[in-house]
KOLMI-797524 format. One line per 4 residues: number of its first residue (from 1); their letters; for each residue z, x, y of N, C-alpha, C. Coordinates in Angstrom, 2 decimals, padded with zeros to 5 digits. Layout:
BEGIN
NUM	A	Z/X/Y/Z/X/Y/Z/X/Y | ...
// end
This chain:
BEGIN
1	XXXX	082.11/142.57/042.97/082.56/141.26/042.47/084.06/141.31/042.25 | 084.77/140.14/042.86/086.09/140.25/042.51/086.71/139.71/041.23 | 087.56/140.67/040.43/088.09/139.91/039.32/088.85/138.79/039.26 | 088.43/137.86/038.14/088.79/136.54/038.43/091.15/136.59/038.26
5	XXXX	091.58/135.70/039.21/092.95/136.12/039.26/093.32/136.38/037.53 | 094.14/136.77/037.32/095.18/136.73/035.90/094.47/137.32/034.69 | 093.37/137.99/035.13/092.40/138.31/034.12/093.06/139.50/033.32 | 093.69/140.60/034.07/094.45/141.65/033.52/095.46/141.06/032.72
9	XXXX	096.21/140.26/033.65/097.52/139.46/032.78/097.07/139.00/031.61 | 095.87/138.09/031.28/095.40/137.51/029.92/095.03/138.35/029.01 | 094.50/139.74/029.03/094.05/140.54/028.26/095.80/141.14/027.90 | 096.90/140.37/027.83/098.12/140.97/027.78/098.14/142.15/026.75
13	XXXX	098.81/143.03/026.33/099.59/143.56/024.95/099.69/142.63/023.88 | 100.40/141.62/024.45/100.75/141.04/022.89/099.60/139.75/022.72 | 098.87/139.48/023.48/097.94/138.74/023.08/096.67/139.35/022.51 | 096.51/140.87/022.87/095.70/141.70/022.03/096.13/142.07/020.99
17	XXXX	097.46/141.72/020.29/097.84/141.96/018.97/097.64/140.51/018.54 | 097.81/139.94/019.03/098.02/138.68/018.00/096.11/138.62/017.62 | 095.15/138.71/018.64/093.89/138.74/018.65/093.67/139.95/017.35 | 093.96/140.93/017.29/094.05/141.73/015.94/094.55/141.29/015.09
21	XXXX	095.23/140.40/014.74/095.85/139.93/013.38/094.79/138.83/013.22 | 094.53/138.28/014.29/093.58/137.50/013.29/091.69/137.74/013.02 | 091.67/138.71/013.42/090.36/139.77/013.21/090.46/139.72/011.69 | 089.05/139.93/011.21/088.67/140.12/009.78/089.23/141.41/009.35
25	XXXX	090.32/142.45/010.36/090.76/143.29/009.58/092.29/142.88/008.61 | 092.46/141.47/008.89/093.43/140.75/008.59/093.08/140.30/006.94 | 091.71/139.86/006.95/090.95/139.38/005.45/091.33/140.66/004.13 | 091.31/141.58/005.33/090.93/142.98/004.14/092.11/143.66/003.51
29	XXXX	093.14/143.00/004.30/094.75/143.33/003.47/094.72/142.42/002.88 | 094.25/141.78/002.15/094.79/140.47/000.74/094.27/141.84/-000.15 | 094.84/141.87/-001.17/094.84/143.14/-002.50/094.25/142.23/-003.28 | 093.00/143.11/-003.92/092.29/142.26/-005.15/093.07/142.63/-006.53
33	XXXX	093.33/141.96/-007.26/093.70/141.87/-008.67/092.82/141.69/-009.56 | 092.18/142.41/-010.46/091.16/142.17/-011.18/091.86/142.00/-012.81 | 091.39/140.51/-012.96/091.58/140.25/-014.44/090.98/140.61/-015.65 | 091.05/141.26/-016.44/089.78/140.92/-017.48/089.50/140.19/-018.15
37	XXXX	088.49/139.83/-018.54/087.79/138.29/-018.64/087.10/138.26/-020.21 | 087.81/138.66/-021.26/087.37/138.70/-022.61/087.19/137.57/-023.31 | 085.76/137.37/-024.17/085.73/135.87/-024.89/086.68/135.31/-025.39 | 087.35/134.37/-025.21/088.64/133.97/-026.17/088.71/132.63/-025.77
41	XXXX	088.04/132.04/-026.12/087.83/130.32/-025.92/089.14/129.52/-026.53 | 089.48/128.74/-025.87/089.17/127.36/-024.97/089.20/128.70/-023.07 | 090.20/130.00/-023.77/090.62/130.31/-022.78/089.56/130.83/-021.32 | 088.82/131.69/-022.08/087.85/132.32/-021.57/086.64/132.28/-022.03
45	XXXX	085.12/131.69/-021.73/083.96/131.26/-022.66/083.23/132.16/-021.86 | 082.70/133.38/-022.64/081.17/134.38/-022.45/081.02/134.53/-020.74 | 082.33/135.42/-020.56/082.74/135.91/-019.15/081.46/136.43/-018.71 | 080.69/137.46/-019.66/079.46/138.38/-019.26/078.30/137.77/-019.03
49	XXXX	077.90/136.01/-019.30/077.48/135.29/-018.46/077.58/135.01/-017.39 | 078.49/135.25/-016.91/078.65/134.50/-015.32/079.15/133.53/-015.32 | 079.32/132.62/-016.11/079.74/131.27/-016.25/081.14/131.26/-015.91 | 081.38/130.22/-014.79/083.08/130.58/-014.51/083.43/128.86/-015.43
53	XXXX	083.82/128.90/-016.58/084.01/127.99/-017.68/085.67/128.67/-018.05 | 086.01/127.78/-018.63/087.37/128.33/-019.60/088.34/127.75/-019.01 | 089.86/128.22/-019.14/090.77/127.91/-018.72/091.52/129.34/-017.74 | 090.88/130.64/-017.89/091.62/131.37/-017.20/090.21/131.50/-015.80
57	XXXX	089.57/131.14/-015.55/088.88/130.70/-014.04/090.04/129.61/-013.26 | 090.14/128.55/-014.16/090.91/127.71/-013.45/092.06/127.97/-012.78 | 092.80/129.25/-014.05/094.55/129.85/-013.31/093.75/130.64/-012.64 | 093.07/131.26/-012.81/092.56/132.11/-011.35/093.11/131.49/-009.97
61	XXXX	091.53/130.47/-010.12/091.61/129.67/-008.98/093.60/129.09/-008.00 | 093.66/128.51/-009.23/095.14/127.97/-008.95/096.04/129.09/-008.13 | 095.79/130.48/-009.03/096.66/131.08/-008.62/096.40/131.85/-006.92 | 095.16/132.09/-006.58/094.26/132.07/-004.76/094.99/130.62/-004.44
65	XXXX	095.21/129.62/-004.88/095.04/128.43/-003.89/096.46/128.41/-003.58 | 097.62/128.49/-004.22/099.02/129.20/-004.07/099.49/130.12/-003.03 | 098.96/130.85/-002.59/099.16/131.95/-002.01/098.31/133.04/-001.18 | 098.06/133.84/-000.25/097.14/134.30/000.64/097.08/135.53/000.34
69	XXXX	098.08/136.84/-000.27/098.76/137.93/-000.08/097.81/138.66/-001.19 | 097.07/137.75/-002.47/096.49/138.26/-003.42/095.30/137.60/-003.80 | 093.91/138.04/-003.82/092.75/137.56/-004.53/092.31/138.00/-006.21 | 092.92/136.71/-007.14/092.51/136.80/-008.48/091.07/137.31/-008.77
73	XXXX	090.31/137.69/-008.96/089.08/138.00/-009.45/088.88/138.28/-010.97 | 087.43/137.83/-011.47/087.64/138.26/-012.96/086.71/139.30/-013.45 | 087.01/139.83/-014.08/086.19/141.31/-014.03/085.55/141.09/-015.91 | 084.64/141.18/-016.12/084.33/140.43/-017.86/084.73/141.96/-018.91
77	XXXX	085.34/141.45/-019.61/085.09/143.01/-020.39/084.94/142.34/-022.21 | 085.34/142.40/-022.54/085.29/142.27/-024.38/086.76/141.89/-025.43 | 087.09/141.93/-026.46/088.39/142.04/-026.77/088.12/143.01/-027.26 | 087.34/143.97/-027.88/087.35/145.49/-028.16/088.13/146.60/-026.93
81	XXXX	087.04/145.62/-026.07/086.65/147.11/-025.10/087.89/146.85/-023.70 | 088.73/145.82/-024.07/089.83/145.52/-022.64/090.83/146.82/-022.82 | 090.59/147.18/-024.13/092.43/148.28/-024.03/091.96/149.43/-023.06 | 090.48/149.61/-023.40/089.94/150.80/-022.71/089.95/150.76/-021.54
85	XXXX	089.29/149.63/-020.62/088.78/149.03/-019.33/090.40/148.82/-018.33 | 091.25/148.77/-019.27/093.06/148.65/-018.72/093.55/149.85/-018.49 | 093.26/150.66/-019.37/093.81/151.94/-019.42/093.06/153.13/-017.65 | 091.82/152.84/-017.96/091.03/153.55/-016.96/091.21/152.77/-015.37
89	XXXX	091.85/151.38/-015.71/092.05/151.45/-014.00/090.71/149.81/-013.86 | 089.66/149.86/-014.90/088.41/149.03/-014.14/089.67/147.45/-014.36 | 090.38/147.49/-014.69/091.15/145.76/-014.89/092.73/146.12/-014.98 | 093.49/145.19/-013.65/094.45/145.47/-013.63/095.37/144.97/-014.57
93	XXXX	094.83/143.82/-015.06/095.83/142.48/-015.71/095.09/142.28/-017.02 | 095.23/141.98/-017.79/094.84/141.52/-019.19/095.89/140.35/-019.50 | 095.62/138.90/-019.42/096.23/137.53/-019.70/095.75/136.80/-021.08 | 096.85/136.13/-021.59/097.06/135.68/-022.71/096.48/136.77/-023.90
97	XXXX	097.60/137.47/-023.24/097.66/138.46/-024.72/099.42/138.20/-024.89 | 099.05/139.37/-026.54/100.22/139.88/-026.66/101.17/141.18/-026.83 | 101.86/141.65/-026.90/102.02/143.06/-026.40/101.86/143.72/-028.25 | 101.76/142.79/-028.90/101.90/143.20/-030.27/100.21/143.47/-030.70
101	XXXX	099.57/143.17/-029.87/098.07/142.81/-030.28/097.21/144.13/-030.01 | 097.98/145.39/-030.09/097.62/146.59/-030.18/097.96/147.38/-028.64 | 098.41/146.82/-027.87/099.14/147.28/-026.78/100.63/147.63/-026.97 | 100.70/148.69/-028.14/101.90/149.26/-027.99/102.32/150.43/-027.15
105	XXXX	101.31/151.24/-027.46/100.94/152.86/-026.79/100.65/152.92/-025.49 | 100.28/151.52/-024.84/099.58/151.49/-023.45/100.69/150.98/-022.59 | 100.99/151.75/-021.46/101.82/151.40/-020.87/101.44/150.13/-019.78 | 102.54/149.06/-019.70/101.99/148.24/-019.59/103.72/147.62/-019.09
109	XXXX	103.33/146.60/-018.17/104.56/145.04/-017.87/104.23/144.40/-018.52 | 104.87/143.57/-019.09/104.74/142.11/-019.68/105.36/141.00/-019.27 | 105.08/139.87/-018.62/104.43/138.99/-018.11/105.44/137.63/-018.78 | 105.94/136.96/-019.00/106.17/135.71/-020.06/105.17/134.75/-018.96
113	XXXX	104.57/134.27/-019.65/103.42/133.23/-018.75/104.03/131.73/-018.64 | 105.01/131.49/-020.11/105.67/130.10/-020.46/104.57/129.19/-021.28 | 103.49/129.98/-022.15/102.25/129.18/-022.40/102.53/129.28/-023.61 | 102.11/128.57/-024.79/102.64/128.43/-026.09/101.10/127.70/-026.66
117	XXXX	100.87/128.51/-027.46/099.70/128.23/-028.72/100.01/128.16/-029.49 | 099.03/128.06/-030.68/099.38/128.59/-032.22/097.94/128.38/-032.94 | 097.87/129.13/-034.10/096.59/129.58/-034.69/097.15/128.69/-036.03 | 095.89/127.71/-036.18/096.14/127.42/-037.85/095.17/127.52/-038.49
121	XXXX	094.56/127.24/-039.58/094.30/127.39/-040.68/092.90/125.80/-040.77 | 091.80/126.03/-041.26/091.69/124.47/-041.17/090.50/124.51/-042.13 | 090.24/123.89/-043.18/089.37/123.37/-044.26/088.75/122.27/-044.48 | 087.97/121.92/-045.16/086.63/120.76/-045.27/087.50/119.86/-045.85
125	XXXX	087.74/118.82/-045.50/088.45/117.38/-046.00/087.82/117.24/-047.35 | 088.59/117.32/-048.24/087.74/116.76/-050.01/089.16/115.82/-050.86 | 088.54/114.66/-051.54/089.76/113.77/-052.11/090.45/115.29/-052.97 | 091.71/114.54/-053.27/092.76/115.38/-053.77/093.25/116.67/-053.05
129	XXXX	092.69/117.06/-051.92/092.87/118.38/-051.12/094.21/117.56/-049.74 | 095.39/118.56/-050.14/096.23/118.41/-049.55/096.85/119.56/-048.92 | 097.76/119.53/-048.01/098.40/121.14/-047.53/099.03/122.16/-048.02 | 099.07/121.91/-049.82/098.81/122.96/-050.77/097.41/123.90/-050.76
133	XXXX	096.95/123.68/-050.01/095.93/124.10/-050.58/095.42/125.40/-049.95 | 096.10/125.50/-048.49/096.53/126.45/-047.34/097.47/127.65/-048.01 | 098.09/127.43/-049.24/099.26/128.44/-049.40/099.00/129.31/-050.02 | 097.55/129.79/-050.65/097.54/130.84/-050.94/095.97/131.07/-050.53
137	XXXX	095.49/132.68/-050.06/094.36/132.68/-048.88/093.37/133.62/-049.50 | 094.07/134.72/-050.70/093.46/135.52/-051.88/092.70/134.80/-052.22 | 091.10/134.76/-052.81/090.25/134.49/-053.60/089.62/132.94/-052.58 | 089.66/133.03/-051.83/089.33/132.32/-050.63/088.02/132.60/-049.85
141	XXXX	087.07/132.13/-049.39/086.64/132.64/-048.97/086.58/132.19/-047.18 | 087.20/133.43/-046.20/087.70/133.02/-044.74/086.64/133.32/-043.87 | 086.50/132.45/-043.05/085.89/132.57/-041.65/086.39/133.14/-040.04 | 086.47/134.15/-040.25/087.07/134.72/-039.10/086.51/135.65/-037.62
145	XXXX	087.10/135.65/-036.61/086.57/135.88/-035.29/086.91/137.37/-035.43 | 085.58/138.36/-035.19/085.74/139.36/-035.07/086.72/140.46/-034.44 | 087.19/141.42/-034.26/088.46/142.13/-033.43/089.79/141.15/-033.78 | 089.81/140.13/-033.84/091.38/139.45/-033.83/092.18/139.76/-034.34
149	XXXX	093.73/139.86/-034.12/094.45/140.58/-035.08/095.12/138.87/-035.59 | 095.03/138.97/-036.89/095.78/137.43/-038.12/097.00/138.39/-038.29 | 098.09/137.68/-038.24/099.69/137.52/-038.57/099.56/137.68/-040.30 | 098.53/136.92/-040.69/098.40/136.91/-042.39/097.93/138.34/-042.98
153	XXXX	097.05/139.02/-042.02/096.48/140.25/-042.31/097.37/141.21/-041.91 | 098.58/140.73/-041.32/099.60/141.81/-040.68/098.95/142.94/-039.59 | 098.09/141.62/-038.79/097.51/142.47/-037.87/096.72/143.02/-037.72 | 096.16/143.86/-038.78/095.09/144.65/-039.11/093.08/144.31/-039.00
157	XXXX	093.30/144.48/-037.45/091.98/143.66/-037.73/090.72/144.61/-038.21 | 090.40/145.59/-038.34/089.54/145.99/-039.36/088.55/145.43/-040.03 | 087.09/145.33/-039.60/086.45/143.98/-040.31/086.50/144.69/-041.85 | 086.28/146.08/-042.10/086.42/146.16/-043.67/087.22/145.97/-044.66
161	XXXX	088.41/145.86/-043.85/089.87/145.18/-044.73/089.74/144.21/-045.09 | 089.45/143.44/-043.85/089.44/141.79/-044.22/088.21/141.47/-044.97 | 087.08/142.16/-045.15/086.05/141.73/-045.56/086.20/141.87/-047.45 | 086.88/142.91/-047.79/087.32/143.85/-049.01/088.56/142.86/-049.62
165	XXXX	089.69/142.28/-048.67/090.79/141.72/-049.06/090.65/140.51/-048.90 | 089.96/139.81/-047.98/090.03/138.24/-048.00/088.86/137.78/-048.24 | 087.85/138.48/-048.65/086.35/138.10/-048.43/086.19/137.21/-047.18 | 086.70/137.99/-046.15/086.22/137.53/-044.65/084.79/138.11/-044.03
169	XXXX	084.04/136.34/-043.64/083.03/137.02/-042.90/083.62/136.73/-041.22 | 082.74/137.95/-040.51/083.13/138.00/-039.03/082.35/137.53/-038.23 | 082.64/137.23/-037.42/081.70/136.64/-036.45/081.89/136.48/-035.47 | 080.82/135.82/-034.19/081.55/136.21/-032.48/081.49/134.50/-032.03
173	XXXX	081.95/133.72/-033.13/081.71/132.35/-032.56/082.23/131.39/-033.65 | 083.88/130.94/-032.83/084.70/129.94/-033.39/083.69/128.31/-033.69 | 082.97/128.03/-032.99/082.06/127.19/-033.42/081.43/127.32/-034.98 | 080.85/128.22/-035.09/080.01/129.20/-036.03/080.86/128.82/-037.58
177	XXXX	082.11/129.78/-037.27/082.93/129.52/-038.32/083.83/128.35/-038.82 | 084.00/127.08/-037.69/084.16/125.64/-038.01/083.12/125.31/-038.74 | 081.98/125.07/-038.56/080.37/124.68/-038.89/080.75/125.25/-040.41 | 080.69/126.44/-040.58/080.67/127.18/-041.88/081.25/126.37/-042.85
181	XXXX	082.86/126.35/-042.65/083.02/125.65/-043.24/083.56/124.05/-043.65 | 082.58/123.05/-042.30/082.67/122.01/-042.34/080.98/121.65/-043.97 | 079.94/123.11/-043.94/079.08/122.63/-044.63/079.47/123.56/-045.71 | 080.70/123.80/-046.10/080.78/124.68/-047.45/080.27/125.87/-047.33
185	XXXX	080.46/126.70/-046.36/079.63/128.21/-046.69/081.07/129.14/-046.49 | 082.25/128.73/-046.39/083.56/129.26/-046.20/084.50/128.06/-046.66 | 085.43/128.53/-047.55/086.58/128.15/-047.11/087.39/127.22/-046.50 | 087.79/128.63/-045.22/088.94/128.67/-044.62/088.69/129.00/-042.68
189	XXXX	088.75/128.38/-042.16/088.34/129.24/-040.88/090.00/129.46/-039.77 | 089.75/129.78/-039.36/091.69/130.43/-038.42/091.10/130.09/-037.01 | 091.61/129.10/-036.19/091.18/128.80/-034.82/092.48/128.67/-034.34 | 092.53/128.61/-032.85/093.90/127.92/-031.97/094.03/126.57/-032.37
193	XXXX	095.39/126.00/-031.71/094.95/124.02/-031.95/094.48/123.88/-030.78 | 094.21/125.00/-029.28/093.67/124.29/-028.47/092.29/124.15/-028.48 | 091.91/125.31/-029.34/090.45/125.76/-029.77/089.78/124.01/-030.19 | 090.42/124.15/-031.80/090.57/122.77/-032.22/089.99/121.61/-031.57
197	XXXX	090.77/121.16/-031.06/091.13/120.52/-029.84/089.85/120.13/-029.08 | 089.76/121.21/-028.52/088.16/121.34/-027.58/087.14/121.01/-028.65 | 087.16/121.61/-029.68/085.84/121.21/-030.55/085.83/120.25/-030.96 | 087.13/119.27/-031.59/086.62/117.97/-031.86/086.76/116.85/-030.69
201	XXXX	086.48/117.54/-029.30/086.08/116.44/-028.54/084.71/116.61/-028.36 | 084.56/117.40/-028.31/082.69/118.25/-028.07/082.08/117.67/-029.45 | 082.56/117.31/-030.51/082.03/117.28/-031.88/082.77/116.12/-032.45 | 083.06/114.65/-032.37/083.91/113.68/-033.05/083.60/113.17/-034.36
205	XXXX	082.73/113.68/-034.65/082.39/113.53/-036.06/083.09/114.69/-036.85 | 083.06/115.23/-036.42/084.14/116.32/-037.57/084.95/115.99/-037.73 | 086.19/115.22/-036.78/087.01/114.56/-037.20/087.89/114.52/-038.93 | 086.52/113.80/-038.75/086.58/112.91/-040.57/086.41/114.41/-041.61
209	XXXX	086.25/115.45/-041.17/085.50/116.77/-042.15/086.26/117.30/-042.23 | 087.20/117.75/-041.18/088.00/119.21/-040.97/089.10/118.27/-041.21 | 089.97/119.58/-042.24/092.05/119.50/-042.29/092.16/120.37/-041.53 | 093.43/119.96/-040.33/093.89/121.41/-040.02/095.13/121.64/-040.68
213	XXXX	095.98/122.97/-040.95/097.02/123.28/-041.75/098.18/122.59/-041.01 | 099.38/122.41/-041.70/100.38/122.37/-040.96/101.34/123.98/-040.81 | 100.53/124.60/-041.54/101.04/125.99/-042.03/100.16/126.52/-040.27 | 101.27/127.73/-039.70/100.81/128.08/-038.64/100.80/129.63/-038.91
217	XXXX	099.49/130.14/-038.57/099.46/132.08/-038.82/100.65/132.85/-038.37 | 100.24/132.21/-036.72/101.20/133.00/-035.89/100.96/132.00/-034.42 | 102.03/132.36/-033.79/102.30/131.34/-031.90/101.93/131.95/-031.05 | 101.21/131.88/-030.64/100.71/132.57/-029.66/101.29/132.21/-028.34
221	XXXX	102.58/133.18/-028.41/103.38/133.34/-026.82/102.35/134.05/-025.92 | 102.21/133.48/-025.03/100.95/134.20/-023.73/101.69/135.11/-022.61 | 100.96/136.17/-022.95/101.88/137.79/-021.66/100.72/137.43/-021.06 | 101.24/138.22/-019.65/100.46/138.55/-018.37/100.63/140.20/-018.94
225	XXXX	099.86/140.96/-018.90/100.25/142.62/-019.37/099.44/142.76/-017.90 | 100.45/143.79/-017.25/100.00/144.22/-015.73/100.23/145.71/-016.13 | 098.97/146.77/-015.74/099.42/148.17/-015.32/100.54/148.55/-014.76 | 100.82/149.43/-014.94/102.21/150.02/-014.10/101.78/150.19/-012.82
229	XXXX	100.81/150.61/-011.94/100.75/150.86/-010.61/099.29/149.57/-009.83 | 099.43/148.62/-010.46/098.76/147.46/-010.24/098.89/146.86/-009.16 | 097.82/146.38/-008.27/098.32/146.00/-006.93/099.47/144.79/-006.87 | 099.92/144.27/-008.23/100.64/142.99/-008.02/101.81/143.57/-008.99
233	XXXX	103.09/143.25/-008.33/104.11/143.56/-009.61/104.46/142.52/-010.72 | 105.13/142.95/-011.91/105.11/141.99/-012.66/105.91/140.87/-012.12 | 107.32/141.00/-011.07/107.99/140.73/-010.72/107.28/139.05/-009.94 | 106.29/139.77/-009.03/105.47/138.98/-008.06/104.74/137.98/-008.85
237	XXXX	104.15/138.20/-009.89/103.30/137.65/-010.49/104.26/135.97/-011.02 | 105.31/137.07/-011.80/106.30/135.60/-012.55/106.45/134.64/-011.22 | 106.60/135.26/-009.93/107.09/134.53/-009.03/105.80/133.06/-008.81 | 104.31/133.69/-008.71/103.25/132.93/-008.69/103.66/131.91/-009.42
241	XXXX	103.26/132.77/-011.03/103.52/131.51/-011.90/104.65/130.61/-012.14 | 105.75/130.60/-011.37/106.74/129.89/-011.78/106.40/128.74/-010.34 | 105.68/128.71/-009.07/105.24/128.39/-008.40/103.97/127.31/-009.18 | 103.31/127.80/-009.50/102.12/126.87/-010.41/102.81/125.93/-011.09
245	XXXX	104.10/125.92/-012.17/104.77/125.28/-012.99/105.46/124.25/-012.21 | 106.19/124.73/-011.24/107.41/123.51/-010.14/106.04/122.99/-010.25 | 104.61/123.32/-009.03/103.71/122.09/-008.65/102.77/121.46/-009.11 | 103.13/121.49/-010.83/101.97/120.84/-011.97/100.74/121.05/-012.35
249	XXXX	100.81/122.09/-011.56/099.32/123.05/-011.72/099.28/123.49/-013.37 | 100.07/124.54/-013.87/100.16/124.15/-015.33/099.90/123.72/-016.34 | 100.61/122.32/-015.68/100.91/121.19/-016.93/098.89/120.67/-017.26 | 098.57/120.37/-015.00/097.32/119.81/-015.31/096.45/120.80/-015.91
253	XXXX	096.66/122.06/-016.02/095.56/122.92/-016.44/095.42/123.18/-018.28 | 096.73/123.40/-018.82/096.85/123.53/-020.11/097.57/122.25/-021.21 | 097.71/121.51/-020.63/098.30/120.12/-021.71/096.92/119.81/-021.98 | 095.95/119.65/-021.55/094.93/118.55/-022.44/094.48/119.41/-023.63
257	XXXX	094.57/121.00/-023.60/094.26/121.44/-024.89/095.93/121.65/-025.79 | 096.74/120.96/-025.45/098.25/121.05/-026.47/098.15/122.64/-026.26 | 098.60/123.03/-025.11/099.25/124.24/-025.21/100.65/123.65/-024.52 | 101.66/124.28/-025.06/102.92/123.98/-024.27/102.80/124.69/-023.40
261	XXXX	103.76/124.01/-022.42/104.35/124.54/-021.05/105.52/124.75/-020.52 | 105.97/125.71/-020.54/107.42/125.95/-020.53/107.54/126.97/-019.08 | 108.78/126.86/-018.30/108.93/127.43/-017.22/108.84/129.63/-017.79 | 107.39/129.91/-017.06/107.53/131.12/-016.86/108.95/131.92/-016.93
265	XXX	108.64/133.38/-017.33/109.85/133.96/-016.43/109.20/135.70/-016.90 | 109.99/136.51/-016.57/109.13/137.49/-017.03/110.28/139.05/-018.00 | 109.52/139.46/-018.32/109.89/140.34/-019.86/111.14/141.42/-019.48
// end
């Protein structure tokens, strides 16, 4: 049988490269980045469900739809158990932290994300109860989220400290401890305002129940903390996110819970 003319010519050199670049061995150079995915609502809601809920699925997403070179993935771990799971390699990135939040010793990049929170303070609406009433937290009795480090506690999250010094009970559910003490069984409870936020749209009757402080714990400036030998540099990363910010990705992802948005840059 004779070969059909130009058949050698078509199987060229460089058309068998270009035919290799776009082979699935092309898919397998995008570098996975694995996030860890710790409860921390509005941000992240009960990763170890499966449930891709929260707000850091969404920058995930955003941040794949940006760019080809890197696949976000979220890997679930705990807020106990992330320093460990970072350290050993199973999670490259740990997001919306802070480098003060017991990541001193761990070597680590830090990230400026440009994301701006803040933790307040918030109590059962009663006549004569005004924002005096926030200023002193001794002999109180607080509702607080287990592992967290409070600015008021100087950090120290220790449930026996806080339990001994503030008569804090702990718990694994900002819901839990609103509830508490929207029916008088606390206090005082310490949430984000985006936390906030989310709950009294989910809940509009509280409204009328809950004060929140004008007194703020602490701001929660949001790091990207990247390993030192992480498939993404910190460098690369700011570059993403300052990419998300120019094209309103951002704004649409974190303004409806009042987190500010301010142009990235990195540490």
């Amino acid at each position: 049988m004779t070969p059909l003319p130009g058949l050698k010519a078509f199987f060229s050199p460089m058309l068998l490269a270009a035919l290799w670049l776009a082979s699935p061995t092309q898919a397998a150079a995008v570098q996975e980045v694995r996030i860890g995915a710790a409860h921390f609502p509005p941000y992240t809601v009960r990763p170890e469900q499966g449930a891709d809920s929260g707000l850091l699925p969404q920058l995930a997403e955003a941040l794949n739809r940006v760019q080809g070179e890197y696949r976000f993935v979220l890997v679930p771990t705990s807020i106990p158990r992330r320093f460990g799971d970072f350290q050993q390699g199973r999670t490259d990135m740990a997001i919306f932290e802070n480098p003060q939040w017991g990541w001193q010793q761990i070597p680590h990049v830090a990230v400026d994300m440009g994301l701006e929170d803040a933790e307040v303070f918030v109590a059962h609406q009663q006549p004569g109860r005004d924002q005096r009433y926030f200023d002193e937290l001794r002999g109180k009795r607080l509702a607080l989220f287990n592992g967290y480090h409070y600015a008021f506690a100087n950090f120290n999250a220790d449930p026996r400290y806080l339990a001994e010094t503030y008569r804090a009970t702990l718990t694994y559910s900002h819901d839990s401890n609103l509830f508490m003490v929207q029916r008088g069984r606390a206090d005082i409870a310490l949430v984000t305002r985006s936390y906030l936020s989310d709950f009294l749209q989910r809940n509009p009757q509280s409204s009328s129940l809950l004060m929140a402080s004008e007194r703020v714990d602490q701001v929660y400036h949001h790091y990207a903390l990247l390993r030192p030998n992480a498939p993404i540099s910190g460098q690369a990363f700011a570059t993403l996110m300052r990419k998300l910010h120019d094209n309103g990705e951002l704004l649409r992802i974190f303004q409806p819970y009042q987190i500010t948005v301010d142009p990235p840059g990195d540490d």
